[in-house]
N, C-alpha and C positions, 0 to 999 in steps of 0.2 A: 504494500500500500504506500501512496506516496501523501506525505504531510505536507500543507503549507507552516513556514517558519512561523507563523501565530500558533500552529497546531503542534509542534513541536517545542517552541517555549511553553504552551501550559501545559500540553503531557508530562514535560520535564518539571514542571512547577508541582504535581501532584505527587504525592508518596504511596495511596491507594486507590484501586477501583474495585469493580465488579467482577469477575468473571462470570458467563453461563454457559452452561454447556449441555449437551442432552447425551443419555445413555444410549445404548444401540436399541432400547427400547421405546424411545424419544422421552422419557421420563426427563424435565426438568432438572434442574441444578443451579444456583446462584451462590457464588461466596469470593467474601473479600478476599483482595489478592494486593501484593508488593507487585510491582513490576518497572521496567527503565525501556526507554527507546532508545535504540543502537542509532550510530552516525545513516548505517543505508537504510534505518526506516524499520528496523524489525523491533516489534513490542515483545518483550521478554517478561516471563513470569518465574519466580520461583518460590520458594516456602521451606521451609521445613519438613523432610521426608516427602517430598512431592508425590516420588514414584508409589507411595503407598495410597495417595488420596482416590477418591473418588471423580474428582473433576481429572486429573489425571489421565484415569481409567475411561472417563467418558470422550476424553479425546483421542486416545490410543484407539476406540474404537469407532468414533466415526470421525474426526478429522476436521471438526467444525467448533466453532468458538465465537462468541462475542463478550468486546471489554467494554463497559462502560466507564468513563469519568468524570466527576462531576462536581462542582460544589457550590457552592454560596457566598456571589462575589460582592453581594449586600443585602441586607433584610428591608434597609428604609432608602431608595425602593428596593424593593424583590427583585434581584437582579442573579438568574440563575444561569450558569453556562457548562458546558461538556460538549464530550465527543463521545460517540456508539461507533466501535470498529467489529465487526463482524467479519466472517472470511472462515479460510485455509487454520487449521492451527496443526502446530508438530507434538509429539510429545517426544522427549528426546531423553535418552540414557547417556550420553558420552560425553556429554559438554560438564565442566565444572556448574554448580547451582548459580545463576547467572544475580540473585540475589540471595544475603546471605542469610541462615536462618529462617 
């Protein structure tokens, strides 16, 4: 996916998002996630004992994924903003945990 530089300074401005993801049964799934954008644009997630989760597991088997990020860039007024990236997602064994813990 390619970011404009505004989409890229607030992906990098954020510490959390969402992840969802569905099982090979299309069952749901949502949970917070760490995650950083690489220079070519790739959003990375990792966690603590990744390879055991669930969300994990639900990408290993179908290969799909959306992050949302988002927050509250003022209450007076309500001034809400994010980005929804949907797509491709890898689940990957061989790379060091790309965040830590």
């Amino acid at each position: 996916m390619t970011f404009t530089a505004a989409e890229l300074d607030y992906l990098r401005s954020q510490p959390l998002g969402r992840l969802a993801t569905v099982d090979a049964d299309g069952a749901p799934q949502v949970n917070p996630v760490g995650f950083r954008v690489t220079s070519s644009g790739d959003v990375l997630i990792g966690g603590y004992a990744m390879a055991k989760t669930r969300k994990y597991r639900n990408v290993s088997a179908t290969g799909r994924a959306a992050l949302v990020v988002d927050d509250l860039a003022a209450r007076d007024p309500w001034t809400v903003r994010g980005i929804e990236i949907r797509g491709r997602a890898e689940a990957t064994t061989s790379d060091a945990p790309p965040i830590p813990g």
